[in-house]
PDB file of N, CA, C and O in Angstrom:
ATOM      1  N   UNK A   1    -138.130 349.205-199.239  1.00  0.00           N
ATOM      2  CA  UNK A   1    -138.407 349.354-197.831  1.00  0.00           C
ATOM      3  C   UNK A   1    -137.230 350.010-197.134  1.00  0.00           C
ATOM      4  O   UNK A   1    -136.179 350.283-197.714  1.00  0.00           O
ATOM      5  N   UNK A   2    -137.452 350.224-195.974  1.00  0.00           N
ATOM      6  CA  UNK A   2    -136.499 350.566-195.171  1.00  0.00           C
ATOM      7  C   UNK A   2    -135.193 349.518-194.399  1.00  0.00           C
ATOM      8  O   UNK A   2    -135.164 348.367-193.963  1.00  0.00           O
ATOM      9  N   UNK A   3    -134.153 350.699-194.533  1.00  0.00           N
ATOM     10  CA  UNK A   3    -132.471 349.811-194.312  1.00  0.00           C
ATOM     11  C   UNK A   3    -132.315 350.578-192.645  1.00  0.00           C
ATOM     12  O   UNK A   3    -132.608 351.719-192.287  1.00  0.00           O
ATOM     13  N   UNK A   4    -131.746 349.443-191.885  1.00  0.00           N
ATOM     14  CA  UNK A   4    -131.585 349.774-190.461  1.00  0.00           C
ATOM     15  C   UNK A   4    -129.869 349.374-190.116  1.00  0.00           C
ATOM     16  O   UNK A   4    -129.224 348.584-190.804  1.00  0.00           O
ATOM     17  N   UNK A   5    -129.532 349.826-189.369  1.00  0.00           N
ATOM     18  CA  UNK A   5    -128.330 349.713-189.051  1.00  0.00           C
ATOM     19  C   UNK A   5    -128.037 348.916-187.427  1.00  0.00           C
ATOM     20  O   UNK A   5    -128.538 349.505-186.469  1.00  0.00           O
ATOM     21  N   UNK A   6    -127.491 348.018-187.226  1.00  0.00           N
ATOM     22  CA  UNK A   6    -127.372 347.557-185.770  1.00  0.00           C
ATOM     23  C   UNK A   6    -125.954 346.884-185.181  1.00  0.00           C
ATOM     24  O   UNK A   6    -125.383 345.796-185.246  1.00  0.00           O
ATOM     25  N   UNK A   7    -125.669 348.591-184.379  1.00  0.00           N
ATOM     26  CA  UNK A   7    -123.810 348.704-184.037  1.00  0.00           C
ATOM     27  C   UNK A   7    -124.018 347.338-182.410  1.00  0.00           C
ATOM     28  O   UNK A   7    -124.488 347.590-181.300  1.00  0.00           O
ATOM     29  N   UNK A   8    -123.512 346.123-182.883  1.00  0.00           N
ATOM     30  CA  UNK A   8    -123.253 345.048-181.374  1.00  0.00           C
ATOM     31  C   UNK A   8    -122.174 344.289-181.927  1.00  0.00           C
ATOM     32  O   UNK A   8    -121.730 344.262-183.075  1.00  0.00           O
ATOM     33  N   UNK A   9    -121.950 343.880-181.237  1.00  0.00           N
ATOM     34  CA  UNK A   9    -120.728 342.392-181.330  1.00  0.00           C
ATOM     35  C   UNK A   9    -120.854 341.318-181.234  1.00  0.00           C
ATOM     36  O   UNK A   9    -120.048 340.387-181.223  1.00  0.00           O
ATOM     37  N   UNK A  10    -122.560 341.411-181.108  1.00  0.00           N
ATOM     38  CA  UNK A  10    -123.512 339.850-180.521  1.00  0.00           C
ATOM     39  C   UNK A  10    -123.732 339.302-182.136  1.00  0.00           C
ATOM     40  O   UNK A  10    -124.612 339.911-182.745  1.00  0.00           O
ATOM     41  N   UNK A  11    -123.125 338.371-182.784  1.00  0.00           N
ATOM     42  CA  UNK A  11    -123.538 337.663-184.172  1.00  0.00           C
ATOM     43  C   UNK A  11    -125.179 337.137-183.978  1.00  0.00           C
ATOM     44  O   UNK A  11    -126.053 337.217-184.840  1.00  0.00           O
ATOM     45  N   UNK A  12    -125.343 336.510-182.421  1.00  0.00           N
ATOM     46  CA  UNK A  12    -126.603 336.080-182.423  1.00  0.00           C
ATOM     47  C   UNK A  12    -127.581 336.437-182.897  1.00  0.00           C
ATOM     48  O   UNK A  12    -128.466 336.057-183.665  1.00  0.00           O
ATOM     49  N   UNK A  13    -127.200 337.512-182.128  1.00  0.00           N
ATOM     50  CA  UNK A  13    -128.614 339.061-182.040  1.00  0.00           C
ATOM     51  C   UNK A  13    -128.739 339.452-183.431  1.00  0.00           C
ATOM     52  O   UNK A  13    -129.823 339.594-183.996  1.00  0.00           O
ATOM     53  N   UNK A  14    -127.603 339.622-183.972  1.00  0.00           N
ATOM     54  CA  UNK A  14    -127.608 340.199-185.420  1.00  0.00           C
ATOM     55  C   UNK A  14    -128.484 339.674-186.290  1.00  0.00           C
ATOM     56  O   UNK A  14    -129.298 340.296-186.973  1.00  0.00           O
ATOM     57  N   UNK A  15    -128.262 338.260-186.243  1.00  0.00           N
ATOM     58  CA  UNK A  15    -129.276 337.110-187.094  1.00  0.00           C
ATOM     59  C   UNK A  15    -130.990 337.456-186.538  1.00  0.00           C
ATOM     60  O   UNK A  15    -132.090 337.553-187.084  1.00  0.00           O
ATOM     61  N   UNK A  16    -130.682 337.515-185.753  1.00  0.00           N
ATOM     62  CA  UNK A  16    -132.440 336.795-185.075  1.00  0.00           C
ATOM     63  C   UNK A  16    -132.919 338.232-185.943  1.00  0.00           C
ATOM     64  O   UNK A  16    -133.769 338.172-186.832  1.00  0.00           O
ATOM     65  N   UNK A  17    -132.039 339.902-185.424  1.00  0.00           N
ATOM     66  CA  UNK A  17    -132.563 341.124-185.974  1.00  0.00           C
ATOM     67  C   UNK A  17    -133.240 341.109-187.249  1.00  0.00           C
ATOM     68  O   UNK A  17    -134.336 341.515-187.636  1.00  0.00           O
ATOM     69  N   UNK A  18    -131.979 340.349-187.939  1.00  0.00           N
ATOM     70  CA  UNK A  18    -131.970 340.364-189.527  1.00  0.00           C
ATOM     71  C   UNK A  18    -133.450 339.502-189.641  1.00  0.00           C
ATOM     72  O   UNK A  18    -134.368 340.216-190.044  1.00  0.00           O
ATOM     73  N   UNK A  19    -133.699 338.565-189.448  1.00  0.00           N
ATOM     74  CA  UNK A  19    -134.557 337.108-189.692  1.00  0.00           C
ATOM     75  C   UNK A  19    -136.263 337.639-189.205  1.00  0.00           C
ATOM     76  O   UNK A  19    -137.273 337.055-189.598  1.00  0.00           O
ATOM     77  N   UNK A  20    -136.270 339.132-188.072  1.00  0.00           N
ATOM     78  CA  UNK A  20    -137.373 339.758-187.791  1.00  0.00           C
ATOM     79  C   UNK A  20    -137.495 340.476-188.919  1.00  0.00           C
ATOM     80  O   UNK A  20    -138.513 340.348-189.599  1.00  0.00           O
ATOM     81  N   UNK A  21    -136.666 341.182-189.226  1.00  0.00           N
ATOM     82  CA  UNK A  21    -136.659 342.657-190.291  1.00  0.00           C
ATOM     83  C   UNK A  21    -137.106 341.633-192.029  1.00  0.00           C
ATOM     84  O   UNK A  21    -137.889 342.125-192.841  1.00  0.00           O
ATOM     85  N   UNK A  22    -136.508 340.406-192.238  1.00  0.00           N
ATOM     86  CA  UNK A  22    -136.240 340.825-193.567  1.00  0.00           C
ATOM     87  C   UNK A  22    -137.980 340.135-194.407  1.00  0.00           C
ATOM     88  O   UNK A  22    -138.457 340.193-195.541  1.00  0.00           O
ATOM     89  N   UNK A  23    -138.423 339.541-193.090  1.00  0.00           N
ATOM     90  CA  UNK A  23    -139.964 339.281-194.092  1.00  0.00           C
ATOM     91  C   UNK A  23    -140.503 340.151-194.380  1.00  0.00           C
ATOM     92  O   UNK A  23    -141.086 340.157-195.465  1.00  0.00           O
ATOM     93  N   UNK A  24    -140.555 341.799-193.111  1.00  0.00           N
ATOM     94  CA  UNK A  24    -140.830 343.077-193.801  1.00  0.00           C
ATOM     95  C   UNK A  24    -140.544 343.712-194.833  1.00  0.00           C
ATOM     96  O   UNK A  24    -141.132 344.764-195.087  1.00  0.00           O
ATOM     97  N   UNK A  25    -139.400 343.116-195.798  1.00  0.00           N
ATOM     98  CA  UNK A  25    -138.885 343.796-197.071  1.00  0.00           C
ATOM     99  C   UNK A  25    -137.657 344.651-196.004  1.00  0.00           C
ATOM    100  O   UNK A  25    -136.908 345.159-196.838  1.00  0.00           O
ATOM    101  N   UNK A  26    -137.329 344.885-195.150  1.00  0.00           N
ATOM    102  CA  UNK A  26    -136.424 345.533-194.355  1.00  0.00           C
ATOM    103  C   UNK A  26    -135.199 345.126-194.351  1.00  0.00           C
ATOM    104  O   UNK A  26    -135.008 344.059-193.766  1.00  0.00           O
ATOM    105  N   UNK A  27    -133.764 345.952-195.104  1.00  0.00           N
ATOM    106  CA  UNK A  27    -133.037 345.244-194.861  1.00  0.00           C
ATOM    107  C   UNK A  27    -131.639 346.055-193.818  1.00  0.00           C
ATOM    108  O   UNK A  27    -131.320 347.233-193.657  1.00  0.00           O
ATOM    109  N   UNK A  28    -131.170 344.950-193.361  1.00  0.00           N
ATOM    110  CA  UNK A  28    -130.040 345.545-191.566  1.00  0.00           C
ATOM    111  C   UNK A  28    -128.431 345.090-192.546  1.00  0.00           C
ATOM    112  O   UNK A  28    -128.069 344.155-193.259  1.00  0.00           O
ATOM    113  N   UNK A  29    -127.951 346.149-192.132  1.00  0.00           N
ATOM    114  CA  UNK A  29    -126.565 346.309-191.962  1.00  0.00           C
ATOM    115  C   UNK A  29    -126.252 346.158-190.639  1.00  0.00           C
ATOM    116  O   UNK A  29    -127.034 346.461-189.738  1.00  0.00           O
ATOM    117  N   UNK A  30    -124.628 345.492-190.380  1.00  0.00           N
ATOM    118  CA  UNK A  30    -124.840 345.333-188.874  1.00  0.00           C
ATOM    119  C   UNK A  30    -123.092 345.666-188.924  1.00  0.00           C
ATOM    120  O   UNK A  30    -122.405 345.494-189.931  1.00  0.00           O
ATOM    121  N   UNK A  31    -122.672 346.086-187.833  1.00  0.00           N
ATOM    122  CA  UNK A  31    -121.154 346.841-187.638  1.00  0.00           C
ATOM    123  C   UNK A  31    -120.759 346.210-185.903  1.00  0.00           C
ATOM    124  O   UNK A  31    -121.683 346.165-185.090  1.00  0.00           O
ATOM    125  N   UNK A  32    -119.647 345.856-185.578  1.00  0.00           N
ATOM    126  CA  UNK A  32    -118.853 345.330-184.470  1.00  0.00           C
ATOM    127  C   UNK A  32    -118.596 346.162-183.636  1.00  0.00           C
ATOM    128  O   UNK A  32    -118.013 345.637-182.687  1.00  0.00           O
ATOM    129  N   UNK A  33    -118.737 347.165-183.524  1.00  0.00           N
ATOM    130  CA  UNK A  33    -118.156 348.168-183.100  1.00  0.00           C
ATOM    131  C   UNK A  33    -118.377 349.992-183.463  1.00  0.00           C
ATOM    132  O   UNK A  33    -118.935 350.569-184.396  1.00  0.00           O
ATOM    133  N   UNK A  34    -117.657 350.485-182.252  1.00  0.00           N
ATOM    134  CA  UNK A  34    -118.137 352.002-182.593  1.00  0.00           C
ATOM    135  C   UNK A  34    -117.930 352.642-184.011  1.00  0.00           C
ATOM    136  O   UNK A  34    -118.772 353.241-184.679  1.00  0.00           O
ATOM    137  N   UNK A  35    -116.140 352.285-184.434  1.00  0.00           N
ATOM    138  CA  UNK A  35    -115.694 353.100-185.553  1.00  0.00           C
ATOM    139  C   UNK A  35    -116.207 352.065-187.113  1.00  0.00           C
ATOM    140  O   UNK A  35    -116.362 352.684-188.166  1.00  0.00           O
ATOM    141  N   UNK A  36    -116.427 350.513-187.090  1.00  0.00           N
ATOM    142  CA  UNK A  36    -117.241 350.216-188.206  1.00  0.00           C
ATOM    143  C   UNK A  36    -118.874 350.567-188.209  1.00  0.00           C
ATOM    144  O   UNK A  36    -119.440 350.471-189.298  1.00  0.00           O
ATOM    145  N   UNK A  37    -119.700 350.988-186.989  1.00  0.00           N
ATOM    146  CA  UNK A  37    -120.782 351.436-187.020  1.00  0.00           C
ATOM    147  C   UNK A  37    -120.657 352.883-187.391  1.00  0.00           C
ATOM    148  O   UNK A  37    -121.105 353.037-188.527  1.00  0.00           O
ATOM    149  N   UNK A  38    -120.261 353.897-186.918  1.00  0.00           N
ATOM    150  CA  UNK A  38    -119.632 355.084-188.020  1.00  0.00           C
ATOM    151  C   UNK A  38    -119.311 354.949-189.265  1.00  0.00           C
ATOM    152  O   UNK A  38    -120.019 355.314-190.204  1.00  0.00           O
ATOM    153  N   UNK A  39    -118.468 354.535-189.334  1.00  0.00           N
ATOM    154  CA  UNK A  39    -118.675 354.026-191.386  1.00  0.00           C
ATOM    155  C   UNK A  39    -119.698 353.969-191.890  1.00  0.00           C
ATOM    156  O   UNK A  39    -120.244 354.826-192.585  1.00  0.00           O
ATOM    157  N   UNK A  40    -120.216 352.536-191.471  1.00  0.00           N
ATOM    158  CA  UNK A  40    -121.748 352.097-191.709  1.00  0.00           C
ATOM    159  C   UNK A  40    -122.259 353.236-191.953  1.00  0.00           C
ATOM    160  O   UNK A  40    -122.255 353.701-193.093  1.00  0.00           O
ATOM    161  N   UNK A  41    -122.928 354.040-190.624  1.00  0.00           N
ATOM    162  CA  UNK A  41    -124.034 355.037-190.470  1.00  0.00           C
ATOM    163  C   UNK A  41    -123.172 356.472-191.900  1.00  0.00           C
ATOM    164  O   UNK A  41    -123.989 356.625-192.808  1.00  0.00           O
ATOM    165  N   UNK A  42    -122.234 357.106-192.067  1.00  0.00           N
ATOM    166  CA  UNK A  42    -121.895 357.676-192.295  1.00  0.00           C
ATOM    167  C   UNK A  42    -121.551 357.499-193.872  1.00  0.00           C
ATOM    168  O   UNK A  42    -121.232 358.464-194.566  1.00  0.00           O
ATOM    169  N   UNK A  43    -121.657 356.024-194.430  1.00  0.00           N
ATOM    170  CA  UNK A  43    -121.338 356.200-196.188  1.00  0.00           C
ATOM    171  C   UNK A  43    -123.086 355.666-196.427  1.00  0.00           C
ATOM    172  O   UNK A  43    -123.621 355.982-197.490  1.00  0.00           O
ATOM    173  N   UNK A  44    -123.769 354.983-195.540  1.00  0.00           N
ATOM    174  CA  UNK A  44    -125.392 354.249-196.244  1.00  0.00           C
ATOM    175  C   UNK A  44    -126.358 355.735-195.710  1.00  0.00           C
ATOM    176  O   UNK A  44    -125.884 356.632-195.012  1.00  0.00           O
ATOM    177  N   UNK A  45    -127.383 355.704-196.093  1.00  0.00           N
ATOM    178  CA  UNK A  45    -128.575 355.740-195.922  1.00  0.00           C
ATOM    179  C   UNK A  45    -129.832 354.918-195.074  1.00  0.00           C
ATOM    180  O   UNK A  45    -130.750 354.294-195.605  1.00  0.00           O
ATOM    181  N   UNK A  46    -129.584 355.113-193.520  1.00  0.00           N
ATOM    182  CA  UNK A  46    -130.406 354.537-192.815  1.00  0.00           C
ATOM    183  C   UNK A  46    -131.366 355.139-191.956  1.00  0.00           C
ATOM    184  O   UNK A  46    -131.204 356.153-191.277  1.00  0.00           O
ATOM    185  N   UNK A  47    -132.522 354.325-192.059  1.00  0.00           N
ATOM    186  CA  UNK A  47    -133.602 355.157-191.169  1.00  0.00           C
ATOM    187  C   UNK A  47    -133.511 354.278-189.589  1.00  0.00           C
ATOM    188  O   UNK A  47    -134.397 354.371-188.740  1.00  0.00           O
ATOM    189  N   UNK A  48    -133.007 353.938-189.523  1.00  0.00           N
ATOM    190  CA  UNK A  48    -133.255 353.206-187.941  1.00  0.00           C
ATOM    191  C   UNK A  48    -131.715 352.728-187.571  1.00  0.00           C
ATOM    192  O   UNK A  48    -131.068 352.230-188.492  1.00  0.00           O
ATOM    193  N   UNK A  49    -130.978 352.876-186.033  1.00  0.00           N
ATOM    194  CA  UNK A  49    -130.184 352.536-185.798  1.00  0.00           C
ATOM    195  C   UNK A  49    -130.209 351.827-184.454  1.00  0.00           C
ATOM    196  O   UNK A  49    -130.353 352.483-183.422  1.00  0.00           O
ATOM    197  N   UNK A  50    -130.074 350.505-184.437  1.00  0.00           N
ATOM    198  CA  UNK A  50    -130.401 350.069-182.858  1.00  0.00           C
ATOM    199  C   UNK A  50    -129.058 350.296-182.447  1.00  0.00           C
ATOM    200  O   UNK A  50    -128.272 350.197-183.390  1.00  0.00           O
ATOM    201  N   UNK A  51    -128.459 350.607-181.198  1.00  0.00           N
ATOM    202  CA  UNK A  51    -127.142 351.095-180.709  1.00  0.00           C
ATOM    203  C   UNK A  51    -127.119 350.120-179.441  1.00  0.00           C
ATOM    204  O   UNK A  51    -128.118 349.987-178.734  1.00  0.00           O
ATOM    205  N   UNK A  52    -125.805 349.384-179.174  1.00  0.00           N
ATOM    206  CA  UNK A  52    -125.697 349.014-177.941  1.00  0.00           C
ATOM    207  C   UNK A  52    -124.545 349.728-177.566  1.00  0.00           C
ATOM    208  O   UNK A  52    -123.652 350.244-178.239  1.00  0.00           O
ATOM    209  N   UNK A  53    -124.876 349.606-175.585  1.00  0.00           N
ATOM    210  CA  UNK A  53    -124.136 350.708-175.023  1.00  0.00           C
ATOM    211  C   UNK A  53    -122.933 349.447-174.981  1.00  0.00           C
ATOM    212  O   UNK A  53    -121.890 350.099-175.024  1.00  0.00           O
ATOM    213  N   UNK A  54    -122.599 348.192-174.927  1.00  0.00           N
ATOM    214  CA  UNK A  54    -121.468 347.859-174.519  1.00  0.00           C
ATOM    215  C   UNK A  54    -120.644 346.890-175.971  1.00  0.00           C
ATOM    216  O   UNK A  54    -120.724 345.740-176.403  1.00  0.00           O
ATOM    217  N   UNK A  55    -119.954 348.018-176.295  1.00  0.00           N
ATOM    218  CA  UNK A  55    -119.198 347.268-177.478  1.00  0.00           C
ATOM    219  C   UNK A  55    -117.597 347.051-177.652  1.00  0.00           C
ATOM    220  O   UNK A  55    -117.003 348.038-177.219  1.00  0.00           O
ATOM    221  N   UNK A  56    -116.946 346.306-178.029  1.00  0.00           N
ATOM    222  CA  UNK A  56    -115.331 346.081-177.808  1.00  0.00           C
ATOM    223  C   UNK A  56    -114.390 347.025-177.838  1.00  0.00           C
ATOM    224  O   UNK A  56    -113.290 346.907-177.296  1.00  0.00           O
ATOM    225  N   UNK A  57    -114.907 348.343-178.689  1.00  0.00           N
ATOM    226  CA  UNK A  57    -114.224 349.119-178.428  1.00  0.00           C
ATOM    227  C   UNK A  57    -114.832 350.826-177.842  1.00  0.00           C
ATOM    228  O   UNK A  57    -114.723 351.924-178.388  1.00  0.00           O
ATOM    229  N   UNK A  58    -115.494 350.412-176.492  1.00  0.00           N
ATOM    230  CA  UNK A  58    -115.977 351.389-176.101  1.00  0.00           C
ATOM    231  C   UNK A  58    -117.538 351.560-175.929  1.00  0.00           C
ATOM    232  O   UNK A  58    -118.348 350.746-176.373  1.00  0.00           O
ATOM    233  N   UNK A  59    -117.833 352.576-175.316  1.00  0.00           N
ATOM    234  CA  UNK A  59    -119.379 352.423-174.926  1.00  0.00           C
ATOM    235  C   UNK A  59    -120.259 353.508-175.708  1.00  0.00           C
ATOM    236  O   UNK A  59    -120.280 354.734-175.595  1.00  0.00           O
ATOM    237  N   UNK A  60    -121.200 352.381-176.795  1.00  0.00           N
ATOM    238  CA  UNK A  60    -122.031 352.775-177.469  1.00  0.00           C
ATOM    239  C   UNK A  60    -122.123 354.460-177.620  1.00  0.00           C
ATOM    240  O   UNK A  60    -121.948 355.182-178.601  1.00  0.00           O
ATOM    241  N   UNK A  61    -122.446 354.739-176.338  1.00  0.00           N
ATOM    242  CA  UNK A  61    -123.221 356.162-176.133  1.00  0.00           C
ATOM    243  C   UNK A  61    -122.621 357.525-176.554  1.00  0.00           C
ATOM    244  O   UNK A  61    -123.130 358.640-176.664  1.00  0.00           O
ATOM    245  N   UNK A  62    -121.170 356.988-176.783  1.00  0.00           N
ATOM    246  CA  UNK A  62    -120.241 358.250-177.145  1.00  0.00           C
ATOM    247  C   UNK A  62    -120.268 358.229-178.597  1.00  0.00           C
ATOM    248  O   UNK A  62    -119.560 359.081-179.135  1.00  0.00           O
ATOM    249  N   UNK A  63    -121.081 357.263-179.533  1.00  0.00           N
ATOM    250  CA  UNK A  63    -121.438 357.469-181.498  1.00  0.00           C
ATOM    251  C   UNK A  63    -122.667 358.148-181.120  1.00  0.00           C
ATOM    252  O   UNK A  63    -123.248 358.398-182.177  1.00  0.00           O
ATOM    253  N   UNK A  64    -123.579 358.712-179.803  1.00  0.00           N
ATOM    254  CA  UNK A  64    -125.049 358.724-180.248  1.00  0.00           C
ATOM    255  C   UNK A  64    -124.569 360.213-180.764  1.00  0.00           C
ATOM    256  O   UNK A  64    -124.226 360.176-181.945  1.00  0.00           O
ATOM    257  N   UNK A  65    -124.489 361.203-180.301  1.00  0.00           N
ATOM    258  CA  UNK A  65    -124.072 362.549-180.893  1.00  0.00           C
ATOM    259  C   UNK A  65    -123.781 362.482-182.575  1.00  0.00           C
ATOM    260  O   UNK A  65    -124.473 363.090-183.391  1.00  0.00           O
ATOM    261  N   UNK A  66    -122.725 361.699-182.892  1.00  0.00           N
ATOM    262  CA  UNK A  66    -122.865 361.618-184.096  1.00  0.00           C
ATOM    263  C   UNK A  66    -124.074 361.142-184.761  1.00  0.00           C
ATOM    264  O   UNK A  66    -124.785 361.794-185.526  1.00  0.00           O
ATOM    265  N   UNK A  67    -124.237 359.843-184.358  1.00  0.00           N
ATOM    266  CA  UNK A  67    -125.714 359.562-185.229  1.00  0.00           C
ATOM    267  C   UNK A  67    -126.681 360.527-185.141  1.00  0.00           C
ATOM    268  O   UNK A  67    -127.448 360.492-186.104  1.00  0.00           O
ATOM    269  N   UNK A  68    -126.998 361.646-184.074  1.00  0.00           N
ATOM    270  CA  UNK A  68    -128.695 362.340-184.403  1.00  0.00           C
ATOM    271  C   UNK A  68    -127.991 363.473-185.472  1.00  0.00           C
ATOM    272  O   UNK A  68    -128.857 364.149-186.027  1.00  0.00           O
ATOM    273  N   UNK A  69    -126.599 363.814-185.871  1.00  0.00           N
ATOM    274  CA  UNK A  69    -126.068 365.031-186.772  1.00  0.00           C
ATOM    275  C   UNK A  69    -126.206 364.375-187.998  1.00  0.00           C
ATOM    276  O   UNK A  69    -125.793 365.118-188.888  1.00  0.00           O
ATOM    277  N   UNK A  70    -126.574 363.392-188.396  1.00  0.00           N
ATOM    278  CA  UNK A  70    -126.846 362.534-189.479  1.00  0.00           C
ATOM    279  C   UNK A  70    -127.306 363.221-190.355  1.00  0.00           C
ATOM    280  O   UNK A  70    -127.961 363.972-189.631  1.00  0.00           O
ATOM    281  N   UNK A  71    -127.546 363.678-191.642  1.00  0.00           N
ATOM    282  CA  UNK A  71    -128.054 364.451-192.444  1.00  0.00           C
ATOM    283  C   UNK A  71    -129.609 363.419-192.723  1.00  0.00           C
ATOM    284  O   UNK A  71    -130.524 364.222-192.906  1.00  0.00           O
ATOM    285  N   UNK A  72    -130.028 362.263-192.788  1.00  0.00           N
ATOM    286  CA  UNK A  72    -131.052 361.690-192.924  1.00  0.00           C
ATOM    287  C   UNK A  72    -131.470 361.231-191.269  1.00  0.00           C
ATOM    288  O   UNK A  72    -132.264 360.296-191.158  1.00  0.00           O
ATOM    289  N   UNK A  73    -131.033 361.769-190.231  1.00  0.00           N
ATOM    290  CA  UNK A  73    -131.590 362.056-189.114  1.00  0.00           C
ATOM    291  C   UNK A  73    -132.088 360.633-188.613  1.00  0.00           C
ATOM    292  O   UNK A  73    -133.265 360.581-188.258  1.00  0.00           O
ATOM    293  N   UNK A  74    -131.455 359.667-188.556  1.00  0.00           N
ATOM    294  CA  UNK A  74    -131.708 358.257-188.318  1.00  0.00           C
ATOM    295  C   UNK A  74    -132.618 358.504-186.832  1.00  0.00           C
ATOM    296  O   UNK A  74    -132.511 359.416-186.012  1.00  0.00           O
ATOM    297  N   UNK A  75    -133.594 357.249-186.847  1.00  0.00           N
ATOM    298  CA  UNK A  75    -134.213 357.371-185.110  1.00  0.00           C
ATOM    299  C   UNK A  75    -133.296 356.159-184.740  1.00  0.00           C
ATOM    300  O   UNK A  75    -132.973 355.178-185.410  1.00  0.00           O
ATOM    301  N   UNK A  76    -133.028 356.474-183.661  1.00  0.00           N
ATOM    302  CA  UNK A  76    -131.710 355.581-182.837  1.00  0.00           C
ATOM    303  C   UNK A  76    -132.226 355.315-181.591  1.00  0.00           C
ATOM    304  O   UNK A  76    -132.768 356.142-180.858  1.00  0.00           O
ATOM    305  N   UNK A  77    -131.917 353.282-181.190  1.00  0.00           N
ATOM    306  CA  UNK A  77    -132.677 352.686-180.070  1.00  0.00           C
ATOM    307  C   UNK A  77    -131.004 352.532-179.376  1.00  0.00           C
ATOM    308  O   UNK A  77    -130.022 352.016-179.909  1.00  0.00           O
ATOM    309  N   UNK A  78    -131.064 352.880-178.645  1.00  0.00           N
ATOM    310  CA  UNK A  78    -130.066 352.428-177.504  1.00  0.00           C
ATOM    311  C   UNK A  78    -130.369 351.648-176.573  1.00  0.00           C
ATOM    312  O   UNK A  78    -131.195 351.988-175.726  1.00  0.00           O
ATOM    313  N   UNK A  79    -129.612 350.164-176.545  1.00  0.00           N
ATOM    314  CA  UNK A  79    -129.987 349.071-175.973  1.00  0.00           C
ATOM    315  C   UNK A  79    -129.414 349.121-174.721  1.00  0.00           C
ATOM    316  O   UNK A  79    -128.393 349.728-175.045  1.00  0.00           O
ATOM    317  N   UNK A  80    -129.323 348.978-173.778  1.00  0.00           N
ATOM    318  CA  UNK A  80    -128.188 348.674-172.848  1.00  0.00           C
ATOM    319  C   UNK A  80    -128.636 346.675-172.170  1.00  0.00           C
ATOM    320  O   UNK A  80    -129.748 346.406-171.716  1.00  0.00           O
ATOM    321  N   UNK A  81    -127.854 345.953-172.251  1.00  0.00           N
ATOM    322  CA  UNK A  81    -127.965 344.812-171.267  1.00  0.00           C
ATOM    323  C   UNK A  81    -127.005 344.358-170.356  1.00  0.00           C
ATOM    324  O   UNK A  81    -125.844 344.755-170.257  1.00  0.00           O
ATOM    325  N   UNK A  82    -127.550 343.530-169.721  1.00  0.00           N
ATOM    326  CA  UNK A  82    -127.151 343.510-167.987  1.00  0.00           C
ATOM    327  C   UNK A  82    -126.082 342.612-168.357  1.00  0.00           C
ATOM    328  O   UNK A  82    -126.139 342.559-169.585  1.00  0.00           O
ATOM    329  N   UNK A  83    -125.190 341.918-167.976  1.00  0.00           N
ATOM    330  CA  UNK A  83    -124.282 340.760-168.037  1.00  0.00           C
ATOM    331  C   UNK A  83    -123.047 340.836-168.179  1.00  0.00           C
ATOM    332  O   UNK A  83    -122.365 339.812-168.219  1.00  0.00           O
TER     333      UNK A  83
END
């Protein structure tokens, strides 16, 4: 099945993601941040990247450029939340 990638700093979110995805056979890589979500996206093979705009080191939106130059052309959700 398909591997997804999800750049937050929220552990919560990460779980609940993982715990939706993995009865689908789907499995999530998940990264803290902009430059371990670059890694991530840039050594795996992923078809889906959920992106949040507010992460510890900087705001989401400045990896989206990189992620659509992706050679496997990931579709990428950019989250933004209020708080």
């Amino acid at each position: 099945m398909g591997k997804a990638l999800i750049i937050s700093d929220d552990r919560e979110l990460v779980k609940s993601v993982q715990e939706l995805l993995k009865p689908a056979g789907h499995s999530l890589l998940a990264a803290g941040g902009i430059q371990k979500g670059w890694a991530a996206a840039s050594q795996e093979r992923v078809e889906a990247v959920l992106l949040f705009t507010r992460l510890p080191d900087g705001d989401g939106l400045a990896l989206l450029p990189r992620l659509k130059q992706l050679p496997q052309n990931p579709e990428v959700i950019v989250i933004a939340l209020k708080g």
